[in-house]
N, C-alpha and C positions, 0 to 999 in steps of 0.2 A: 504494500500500500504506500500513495505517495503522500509525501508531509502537504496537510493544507497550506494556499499560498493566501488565504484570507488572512491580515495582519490581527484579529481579535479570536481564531480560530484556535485550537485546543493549544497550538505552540506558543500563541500570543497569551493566553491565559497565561500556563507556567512559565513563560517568559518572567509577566510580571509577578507572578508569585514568589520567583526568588531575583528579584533585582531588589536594590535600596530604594529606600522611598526618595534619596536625592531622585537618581535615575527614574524613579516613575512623575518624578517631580515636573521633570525636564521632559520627559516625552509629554506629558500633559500639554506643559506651558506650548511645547513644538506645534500639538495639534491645533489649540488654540489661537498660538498665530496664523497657521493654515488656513484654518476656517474663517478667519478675519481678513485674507489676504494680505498678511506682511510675508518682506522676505525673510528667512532665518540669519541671522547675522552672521556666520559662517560663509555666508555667500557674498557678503558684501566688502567691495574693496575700499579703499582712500579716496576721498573725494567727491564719493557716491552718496546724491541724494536720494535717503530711503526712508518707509516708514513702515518701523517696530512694531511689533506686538511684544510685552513678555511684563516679568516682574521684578520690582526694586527690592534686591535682598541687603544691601544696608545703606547709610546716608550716615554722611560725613562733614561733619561743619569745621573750618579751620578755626586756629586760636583767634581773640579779636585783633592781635596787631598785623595779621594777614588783613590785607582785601576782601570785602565782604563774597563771599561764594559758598555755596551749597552742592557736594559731591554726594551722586547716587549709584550705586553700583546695579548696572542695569541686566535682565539675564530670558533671554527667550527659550531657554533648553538647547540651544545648539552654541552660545558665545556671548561673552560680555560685552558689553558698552561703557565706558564710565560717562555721566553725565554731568555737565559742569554747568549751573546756573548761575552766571555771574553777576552782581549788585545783589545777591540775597542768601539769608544767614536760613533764612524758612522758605518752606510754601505749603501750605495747606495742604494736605494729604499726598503728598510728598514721604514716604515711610515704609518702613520695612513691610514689605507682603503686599504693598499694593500693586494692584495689573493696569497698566496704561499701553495706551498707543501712543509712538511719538513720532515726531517727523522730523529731518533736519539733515544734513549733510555731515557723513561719517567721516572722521580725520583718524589717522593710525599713524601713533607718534612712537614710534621704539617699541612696535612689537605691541602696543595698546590700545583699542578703539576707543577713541571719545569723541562723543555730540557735544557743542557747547550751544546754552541756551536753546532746547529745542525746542519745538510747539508739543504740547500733551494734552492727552485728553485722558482722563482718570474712569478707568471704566469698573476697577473695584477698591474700597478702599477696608483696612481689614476694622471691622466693628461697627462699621455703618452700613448695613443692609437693609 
């Protein structure tokens, strides 16, 4: 008998039965973008304007005698973004677990993707449903 090639089919099952919950994490967030129509960030190169799907797994504010800016570490299931919004210490649901779509032209500075100041749209934010 041949293995099904349906990806939720009996392999897909225990797939995800012994993978970590990071990794089912990340094929989540993957599918999610898919169905959204974003690219996976894996796919995207320097210079390229594109628009994200995924989730902010932490936010980072500099000391105050830094420049005011606000760092998001941004994560679709396939690659990071870091996000740099600059003139701002906050933004309102801006935070760990939230899913947003973002827009903006991707820069890759040593090996690192970052968006500065992108456009977002806040599609969950975690405790307010």
């Amino acid at each position: 008998m041949g293995e099904s090639k349906r990806p939720g089919g009996f392999m897909g099952a225990l797939r995800r039965m012994v993978s970590s919950t990071a990794e089912r994490d990340a094929e989540d967030m993957r599918r999610l973008a898919e169905e959204q129509g974003a690219r996976p960030v894996d796919e995207c190169v320097d210079r390229e304007r594109v628009s994200l799907v995924g989730t902010i797994r932490s936010v980072t504010i500099p000391p105050p005698e830094e420049p005011p800016r606000l760092e998001a570490e941004f994560d679709d299931g396939s690659g990071q973004v870091k996000l740099i919004f600059m003139g701002r210490r906050s933004i309102s649901g801006i935070q760990a677990g939230s899913i947003l779509r973002i827009e903006g032209r991707l820069s890759c500075q040593r090996g690192q993707r970052k968006m500065f100041n992108p456009r977002y749209e806040l599609t969950h934010v975690p405790g307010i449903d």
